[in-house]
Structures are given as C-alpha cells and as structure tokens.
C-alpha positions as CSV (number, residue, x, y, z in Angstrom):
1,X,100.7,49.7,179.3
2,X,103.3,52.1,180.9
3,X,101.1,52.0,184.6
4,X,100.7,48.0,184.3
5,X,104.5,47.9,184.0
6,X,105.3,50.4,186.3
7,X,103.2,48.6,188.9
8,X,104.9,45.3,188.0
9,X,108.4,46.3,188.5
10,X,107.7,48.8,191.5
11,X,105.6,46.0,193.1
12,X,108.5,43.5,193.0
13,X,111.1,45.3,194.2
14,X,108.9,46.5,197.2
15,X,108.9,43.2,198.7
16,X,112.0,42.0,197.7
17,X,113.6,40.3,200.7
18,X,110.3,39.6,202.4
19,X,109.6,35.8,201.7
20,X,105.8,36.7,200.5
21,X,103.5,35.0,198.2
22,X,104.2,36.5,194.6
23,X,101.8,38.8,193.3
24,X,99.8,37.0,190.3
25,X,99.4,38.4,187.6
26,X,97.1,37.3,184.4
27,X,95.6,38.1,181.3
28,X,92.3,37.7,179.1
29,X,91.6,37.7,175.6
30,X,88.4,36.0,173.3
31,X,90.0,32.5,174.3
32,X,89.7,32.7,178.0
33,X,86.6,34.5,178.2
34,X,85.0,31.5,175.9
35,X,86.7,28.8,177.8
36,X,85.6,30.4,181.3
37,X,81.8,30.4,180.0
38,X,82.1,26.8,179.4
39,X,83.5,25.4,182.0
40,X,82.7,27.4,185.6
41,X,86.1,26.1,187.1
42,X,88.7,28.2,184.9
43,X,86.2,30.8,185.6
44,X,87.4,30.2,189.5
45,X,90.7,30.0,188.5
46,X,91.1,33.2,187.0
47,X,89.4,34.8,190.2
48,X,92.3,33.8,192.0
49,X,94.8,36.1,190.1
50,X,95.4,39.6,192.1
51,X,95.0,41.4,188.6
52,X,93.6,40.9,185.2
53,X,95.0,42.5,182.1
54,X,92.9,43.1,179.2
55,X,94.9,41.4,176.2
56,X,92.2,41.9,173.7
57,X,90.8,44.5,171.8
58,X,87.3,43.7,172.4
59,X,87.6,43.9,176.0
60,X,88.5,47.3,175.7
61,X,86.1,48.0,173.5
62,X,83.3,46.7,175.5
63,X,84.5,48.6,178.8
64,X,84.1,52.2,176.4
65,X,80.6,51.6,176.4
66,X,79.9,49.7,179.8
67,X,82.1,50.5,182.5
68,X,82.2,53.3,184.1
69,X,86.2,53.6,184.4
70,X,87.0,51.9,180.7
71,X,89.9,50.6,179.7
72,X,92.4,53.3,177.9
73,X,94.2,50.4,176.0
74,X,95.0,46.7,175.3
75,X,97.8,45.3,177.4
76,X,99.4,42.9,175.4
77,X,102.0,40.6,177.4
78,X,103.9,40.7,173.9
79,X,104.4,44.4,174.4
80,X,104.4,44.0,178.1
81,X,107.5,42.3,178.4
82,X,109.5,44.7,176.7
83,X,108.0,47.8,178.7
84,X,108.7,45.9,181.9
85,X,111.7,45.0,180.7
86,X,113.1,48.7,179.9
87,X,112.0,49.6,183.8
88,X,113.9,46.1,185.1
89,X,116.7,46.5,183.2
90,X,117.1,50.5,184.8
91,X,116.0,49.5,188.1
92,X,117.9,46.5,188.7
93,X,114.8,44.0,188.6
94,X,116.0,40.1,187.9
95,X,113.7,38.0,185.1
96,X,113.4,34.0,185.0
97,X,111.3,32.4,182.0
98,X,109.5,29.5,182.2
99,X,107.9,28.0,179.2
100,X,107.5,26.8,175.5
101,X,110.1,24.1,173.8
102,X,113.7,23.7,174.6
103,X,115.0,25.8,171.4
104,X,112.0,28.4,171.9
105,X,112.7,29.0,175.3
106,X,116.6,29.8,174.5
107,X,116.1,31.8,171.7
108,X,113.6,34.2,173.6
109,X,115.9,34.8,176.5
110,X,118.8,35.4,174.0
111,X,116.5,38.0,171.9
112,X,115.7,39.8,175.8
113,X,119.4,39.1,176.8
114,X,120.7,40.8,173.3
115,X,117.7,43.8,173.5
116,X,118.4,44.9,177.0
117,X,122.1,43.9,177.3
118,X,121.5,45.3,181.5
119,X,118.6,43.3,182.3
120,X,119.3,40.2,184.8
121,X,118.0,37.0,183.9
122,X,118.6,35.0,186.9
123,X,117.6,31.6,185.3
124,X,115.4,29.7,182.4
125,X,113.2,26.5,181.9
126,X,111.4,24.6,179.1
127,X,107.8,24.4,179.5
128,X,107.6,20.8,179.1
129,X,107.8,18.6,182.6
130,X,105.7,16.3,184.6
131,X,104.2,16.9,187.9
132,X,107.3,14.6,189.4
133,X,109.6,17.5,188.4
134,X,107.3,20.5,189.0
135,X,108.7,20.1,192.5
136,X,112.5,20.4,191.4
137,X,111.5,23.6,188.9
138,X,109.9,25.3,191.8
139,X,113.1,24.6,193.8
140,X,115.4,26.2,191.2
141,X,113.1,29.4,190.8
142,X,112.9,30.1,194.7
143,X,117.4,29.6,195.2
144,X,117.4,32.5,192.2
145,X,114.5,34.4,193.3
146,X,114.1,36.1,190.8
147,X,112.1,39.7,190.9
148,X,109.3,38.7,188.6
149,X,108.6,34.9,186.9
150,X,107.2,35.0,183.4
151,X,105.6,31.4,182.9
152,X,104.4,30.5,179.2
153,X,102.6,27.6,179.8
154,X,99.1,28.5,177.7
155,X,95.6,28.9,179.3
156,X,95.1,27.1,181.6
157,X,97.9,24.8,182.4
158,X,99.8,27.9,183.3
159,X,97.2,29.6,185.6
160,X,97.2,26.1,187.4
161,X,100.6,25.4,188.0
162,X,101.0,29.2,189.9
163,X,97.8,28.5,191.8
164,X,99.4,25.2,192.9
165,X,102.6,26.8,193.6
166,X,102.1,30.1,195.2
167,X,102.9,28.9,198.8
168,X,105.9,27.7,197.2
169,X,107.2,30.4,195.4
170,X,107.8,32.4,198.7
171,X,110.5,35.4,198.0
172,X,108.7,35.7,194.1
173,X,107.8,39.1,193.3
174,X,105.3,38.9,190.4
175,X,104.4,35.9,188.5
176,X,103.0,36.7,185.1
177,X,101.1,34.4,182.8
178,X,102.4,34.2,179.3
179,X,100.9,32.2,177.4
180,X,102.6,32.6,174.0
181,X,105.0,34.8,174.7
182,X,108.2,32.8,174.0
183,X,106.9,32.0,170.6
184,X,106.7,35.2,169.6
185,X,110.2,36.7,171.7
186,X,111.8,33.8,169.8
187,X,110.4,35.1,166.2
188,X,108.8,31.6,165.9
189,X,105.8,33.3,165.3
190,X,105.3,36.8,163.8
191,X,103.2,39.7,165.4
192,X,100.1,41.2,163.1
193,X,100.9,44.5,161.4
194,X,100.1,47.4,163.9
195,X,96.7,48.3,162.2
196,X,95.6,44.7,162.7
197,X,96.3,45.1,166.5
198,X,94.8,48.4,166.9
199,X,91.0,46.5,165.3
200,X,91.2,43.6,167.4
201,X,92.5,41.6,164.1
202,X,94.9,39.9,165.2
203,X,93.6,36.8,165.9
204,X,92.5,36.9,162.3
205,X,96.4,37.1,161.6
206,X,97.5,34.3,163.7
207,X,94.6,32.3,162.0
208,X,95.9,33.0,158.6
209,X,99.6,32.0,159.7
210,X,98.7,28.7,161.1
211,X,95.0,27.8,160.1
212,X,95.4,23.6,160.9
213,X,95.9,24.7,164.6
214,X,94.0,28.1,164.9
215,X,91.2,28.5,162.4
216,X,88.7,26.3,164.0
217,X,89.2,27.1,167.7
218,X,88.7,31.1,166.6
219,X,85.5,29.6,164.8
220,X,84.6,28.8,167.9
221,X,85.9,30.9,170.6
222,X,85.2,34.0,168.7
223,X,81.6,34.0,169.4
224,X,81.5,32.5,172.9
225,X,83.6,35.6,173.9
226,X,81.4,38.1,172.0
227,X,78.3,36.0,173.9
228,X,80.3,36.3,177.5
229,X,80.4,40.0,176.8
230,X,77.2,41.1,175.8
231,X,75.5,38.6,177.9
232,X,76.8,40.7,180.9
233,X,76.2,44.1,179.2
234,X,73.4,46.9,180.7
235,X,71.0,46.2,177.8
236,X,70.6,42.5,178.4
C-alpha cells in the first residue's frame, strides 16, 4: 500500500509541467476478473492500464502460491486514497474527483477536504453525463490539471471513458479508477470490520448491506473469478 502510493504521488509530480499522457492506473477484484472471462474485450481494456492493483484478497492469495514475486497485500483504492492522500497533502500534490451522484460526490470531497485540511483539490464532477458533455468535463480537468484524477465511474464505464480520453488529458499525472470510492468516502456505504477484509469477506459484507443489488451478482461473479484463477494456475 505504502510503495503503490509512493509511486503514485512521486510519479505525478515528476512530470508535472510536461503535457504527457497520464499514467493509468487500475484495479481488480472477483468482479473484473469474472466480467473479463466473459467477455474478451474488457479483458483488452484492462491491458491498456500501465498498472494493476490487486483490490482483492483472493488475488493475493493466489499469487502466495503461484507467482514467483507474490503479492505482500491487498491494495484497496478505499485505503489507497487516504495513503495517497497523506503523501499529496505533504508534498503539495493537487486531487480532482470525478464520479458517483451529485450529493455523493460533495460529501466525499468534504470528508478528504475536512481529513487532510492541506491537501488541494483543484476541482470536482458528478459521475452522471452524456457523451455530448464528456467533452466539456475533459476541458475543465485539463485548465486545473490537477496532479492525479480519481474517476468513480464503476467497471467498466470508467476504464472506458480514460481510454477514450488519455490523448486528451495531456498535463494529467495519474488517473486512478475508483469504482466505489465516493460511496464509501461519503459514508453512504460502510467498510467491513477489519477481520472481514483481512479473509477476503468483504464482499460477503457488502452483500449483506444491500442484497437486492449485490447478492446475486456475487452468486455469480464469485465463482467465475475463483474459475479465472485456478484455470490459469500451474496444476491445471
């Protein structure tokens, strides 16, 4: 967590000034590792990200026993933010969010405004636009450049609108992927208890909190991910 943060803010203020494409930045959990199985072209998609972070315990899990440099621990973007943010807000790095509902949106960037009083948040945007004003969005980010763009747009609308708008986002350091960040910066949504984390639970947590919406794509997802790994795995 402390390297992928480190890397993050270091990165952006290297080329700060430089007008070059953003680095991109995304994550995987069970979700995307199901949905890439199924359909080969968010697989592509995801290849087109400069780095991948592991935001699932399973991932990690499966790397101890395959890879020969495993994973030392999940990288959460819900813990990330704050760890980047704590090495922004002391280095003088600049934050824009773009991403969930009006109200969600606000209240996140107030909860980061009030928990690191230093950090600069150059500007914020709902998540909710059409393609006619992706173009004006896109706009606004680039005249406040900021250092690093988090976008909470959910898998993979989000992955798609940075891959659509790299050229565009010139002067960009990092762009991160969010997916529900806001939500949970917000406290919309409520994080698992720290044990429940630590055993790759928590997607049994969010299940339980809003099981209309969740239960039946975990159903689902679950053991696509669990296929994607082992079907890659040395004893296949």
């Amino acid at each position: 967590m402390d390297e992928a943060a480190s890397n993050i803010v270091e990165h952006a203020l290297r080329v700060r000034g430089r007008n070059l494409r953003p680095l991109f930045s995304t994550s995987a959990n069970g979700q995307v590792l199901a949905m890439c199985l199924r359909q080969p072209e968010l697989l592509d998609l995801m290849h087109k990200a400069d780095h991948i972070h592991a935001d699932g315990m399973p991932l990690v899990k499966f790397s101890r026993f395959w890879s020969p440099e495993p994973l030392p621990e999940r990288v959460s973007t819900t813990d990330l933010v704050h760890a980047v943010a704590a090495k922004a807000q002391a280095a003088g790095a600049s934050f824009y969010f773009l991403g969930a509902t009006e109200e969600v949106n606000a209240k996140a960037v107030d909860a980061m405004q009030q928990a690191y009083p230093q950090l600069k948040i150059v500007g914020r945007r709902n998540g909710y636009f059409t393609r006619n004003e992706e173009e004006r969005i896109v706009a606004d980010i680039r005249r406040k450049r900021p250092d690093i763009l988090w976008v909470g747009l959910g898998f993979p609308l989000e992955q798609q609108f940075i891959v659509r708008n790299l050229d565009r986002l010139r002067g960009v350091g990092v762009v991160k992927t969010s997916g529900g960040l806001f939500d949970f910066l917000s406290g919309s949504v409520r994080r698992a208890p720290e044990w429940m984390q630590r055993s790759g639970l928590e997607w049994a947590y969010r299940a339980y909190q809003e099981p209309r919406r969740l239960a039946l794509r975990y159903l689902i997802t679950n053991p696509l991910a669990v296929y994607a790994l082992w079907s890659r795995s040395p004893l296949r």
